[in-house]
Structures are given as C-alpha cells and as structure tokens.
N, C-alpha and C positions, 0 to 999 in steps of 0.2 A: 760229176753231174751229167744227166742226157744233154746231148745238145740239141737244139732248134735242127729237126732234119731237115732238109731241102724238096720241100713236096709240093708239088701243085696243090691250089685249091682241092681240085676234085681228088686228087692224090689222098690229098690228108681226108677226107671226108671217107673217101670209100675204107683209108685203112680205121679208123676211129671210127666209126659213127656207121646206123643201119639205115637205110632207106625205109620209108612208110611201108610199101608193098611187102620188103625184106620183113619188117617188125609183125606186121598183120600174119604172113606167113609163119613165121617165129611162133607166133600164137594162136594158130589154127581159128583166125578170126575174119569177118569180113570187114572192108575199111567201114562202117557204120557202126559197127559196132568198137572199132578200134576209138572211134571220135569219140564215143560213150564212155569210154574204159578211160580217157583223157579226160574228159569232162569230169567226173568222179574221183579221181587223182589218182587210181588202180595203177595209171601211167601217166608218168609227169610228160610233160609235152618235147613234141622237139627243137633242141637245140640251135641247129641251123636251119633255116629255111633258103632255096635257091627260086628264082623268079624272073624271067629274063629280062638275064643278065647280073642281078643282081643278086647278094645272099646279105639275110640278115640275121641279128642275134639280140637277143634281149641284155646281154650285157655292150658289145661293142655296134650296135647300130646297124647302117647299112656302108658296103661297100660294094666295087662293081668284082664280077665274078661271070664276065662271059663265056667262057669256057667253058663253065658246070650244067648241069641237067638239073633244072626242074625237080624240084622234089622238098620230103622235110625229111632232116637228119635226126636219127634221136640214138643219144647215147645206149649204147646194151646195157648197159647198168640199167637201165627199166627194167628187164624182162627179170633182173634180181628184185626188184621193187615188187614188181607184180606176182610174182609166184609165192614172193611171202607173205602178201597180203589176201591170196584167193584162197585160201582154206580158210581164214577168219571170217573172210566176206566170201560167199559162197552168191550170195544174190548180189554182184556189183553190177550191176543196170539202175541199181536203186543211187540217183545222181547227189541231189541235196544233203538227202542224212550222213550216205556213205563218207561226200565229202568235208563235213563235217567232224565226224569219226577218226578219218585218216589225219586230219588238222592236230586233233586233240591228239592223239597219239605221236606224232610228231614231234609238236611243241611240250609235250612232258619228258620224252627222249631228248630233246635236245637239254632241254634245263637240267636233267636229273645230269646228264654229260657233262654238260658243262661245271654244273657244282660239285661234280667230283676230280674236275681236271685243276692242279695245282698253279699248270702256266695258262688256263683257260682265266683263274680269277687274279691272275697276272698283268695280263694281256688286256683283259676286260674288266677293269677294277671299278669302272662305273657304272657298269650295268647289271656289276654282282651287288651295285650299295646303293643306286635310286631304286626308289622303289616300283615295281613294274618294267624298269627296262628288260630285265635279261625276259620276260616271257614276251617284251615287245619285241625282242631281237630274236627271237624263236617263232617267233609267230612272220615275222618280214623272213625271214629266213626259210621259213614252210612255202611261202609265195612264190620265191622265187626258186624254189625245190621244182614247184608245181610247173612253172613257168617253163622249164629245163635248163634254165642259168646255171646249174652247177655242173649241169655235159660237158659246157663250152671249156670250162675251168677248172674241175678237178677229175680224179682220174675215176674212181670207183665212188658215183653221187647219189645212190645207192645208199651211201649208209651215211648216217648223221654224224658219225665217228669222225670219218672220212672230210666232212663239209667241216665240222669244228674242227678239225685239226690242219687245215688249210686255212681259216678265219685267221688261226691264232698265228700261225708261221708268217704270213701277212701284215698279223700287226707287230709281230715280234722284228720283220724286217725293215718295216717302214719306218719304228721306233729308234732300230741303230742307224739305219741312213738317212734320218730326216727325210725319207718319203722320197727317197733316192738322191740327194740334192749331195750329202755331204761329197769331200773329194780326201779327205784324210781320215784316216782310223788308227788308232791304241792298238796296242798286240792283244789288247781285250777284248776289243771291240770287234775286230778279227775274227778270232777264234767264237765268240758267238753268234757271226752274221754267219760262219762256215755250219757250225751247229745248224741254224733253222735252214741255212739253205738245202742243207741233208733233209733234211724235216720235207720243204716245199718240193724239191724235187720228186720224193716220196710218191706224193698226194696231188702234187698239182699235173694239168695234163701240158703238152710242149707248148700250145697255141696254136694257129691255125695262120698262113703266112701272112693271111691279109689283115691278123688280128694282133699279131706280134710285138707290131710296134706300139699300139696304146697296150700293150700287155706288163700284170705285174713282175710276169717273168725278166720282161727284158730292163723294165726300171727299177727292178731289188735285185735281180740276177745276175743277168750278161752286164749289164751299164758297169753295177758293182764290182764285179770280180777284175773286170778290168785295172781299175784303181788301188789292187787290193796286192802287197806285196805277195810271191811266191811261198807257198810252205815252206 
C-alpha cells in the first residue's frame, strides 16, 4: 500500500491539486468566466481553499495552514470533468438548466453503476431496498461531486466509477473493523480487510497532513494494519 508521504501542506497541495490561475489557464478562460463554468457544474469546485493562514475543505473543516499562499485548489480531475462534458453542452454559460442537466446525468450514472455493482448492493443493501434511497444517495452524492469533496478523497473524482468504488471500500472496511474500533481479527477477517485495502488504496488519494488524522485512511488503514498479524 502507498504510504502517507511526508509533505508540507503546501507540498502536498502543489503536488495534487491546480491553483485557480493554473485551472483558468488550463482552460483558456478568464476567472469570470471560470466562476460560471463552477456555477453550472461544467467544473465542480475547489477542493481546498487557503486564507490567511488558514485552509479549508468541505469534508474536514478548517485547520490553521500558515505557511500556504492564498488561493483555491481544485483537483485536475475537473479538466476530465469538463472536456467531456463541453461538446454535449456547447452553450455552458447557460447556469440553471445546464445544472440541472449535469445533476440528472449524474444521478442516473450513479444508479445504473451502482445496480450493476454486485459489492455495491452488498455494501449498500438498504438503499438498494427502501425505496428512493439509492437515487437519494446519488443525488447527495452529485452535491458533494459539485462541491469538490471528492478532490480531497479520492484520486480520479472525475468519474462516478471512481467515487462508488471508494463508497464501497469504505463501507466494506468499516464493516470488518467496527468503524475501526475492533483490536482482533479471524484469518478471514484478515484476508478480507487486506482485499478492500487493495481496493481503497486503489481509488482513495493519501490525505493531506493536516487532514490525516480525522482521515479514513488512517482509521481503516494505518490504525488497522498495525494490529493485523504479518502475511
């Protein structure tokens, strides 16, 4: 498995993640119209935000981060977002319907995925049998697509694939560790937490140093492995 590298905030940011300026350039676009193309969902948003001294994220909050330069991070996985979506939508300045459009396309990719994934209705056995959760769970799941919550935490968020199969490895891991708590494991129980770990290491991205610690990597991952006899 990757290990947690040892990077500075700004370290990890600059090797992961584009700057606003960098992204606009990327897209031969001026930041006004970068806002619009966010607005729209052409580009989900960015991931980390710095502000002095501070950096924040829509999944882990705020921490202090004096160090870093001012800016918003946004995963490159957008510019895959965005390029496969601009020849469908050729007028994306049009903000409301377009995002509208991208939602429903989304949320039907997510479901058609998920109901053909065998450890998806596994993993997710009550949201494959009330009725309306799995499109509830596609639709909160599009939100936080938009948001850029899945920069922060998986590696390629970009694709829907990508996001449900880091869902499932998540709950697959939280399932054998009791949510990380357990201290003893079966040579079954073993061998299948080493399974999805392959799995998450896969798809999920390292963390960010100041995020590590409330991270699920470090409480299904490093915590676990520790505990875990040698192959």
């Amino acid at each position: 498995m990757t290990p947690l590298k040892s990077l500075s905030l700004q370290d990890y940011l600059n090797t992961h993640f584009l700057r606003r300026s960098e992204l606009a350039k990327r897209l031969s676009v001026r930041s006004d119209t970068l806002s619009q193309l966010i607005a729209s969902g052409m580009i989900p948003s960015w991931s980390y935000k710095v502000n002095q001294g501070a950096v924040y994220t829509q999944v882990f909050g705020q921490h202090e981060a004096r160090d870093c330069h001012n800016d918003e991070y946004f995963s490159p996985s957008v510019l895959d977002w965005y390029r496969h979506h601009r020849a469908q939508f050729p007028d994306h300045k049009t903000v409301p319907p377009l995002t509208d459009q991208l939602c429903g396309q989304f949320v039907a990719t997510f479901v058609k995925t998920a109901q053909a994934s065998e450890t998806f209705r596994w993993a997710f056995a009550e949201a494959m049998s009330e009725p309306g959760a799995l499109q509830a769970m596609a639709t909160t799941t599009w939100h936080h697509h938009r948001q850029g919550t899945y920069g922060v935490c998986v590696r390629q968020p970009s694709s829907v694939a990508a996001i449900i199969e880091k869902q499932i490895a998540v709950a697959a891991l939280t399932r054998i560790t009791n949510h990380g708590q357990k201290s003893r494991y079966t040579e079954q129980e073993c061998g299948e937490w080493r399974q999805w770990a392959e799995v998450y290491d896969r798809v999920a991205m390292p963390f960010s140093p100041v995020d590590y610690a409330q991270s699920s990597r470090k409480r299904l991952i490093d915590n676990v492995l520790d505990s875990l006899p040698p192959d």
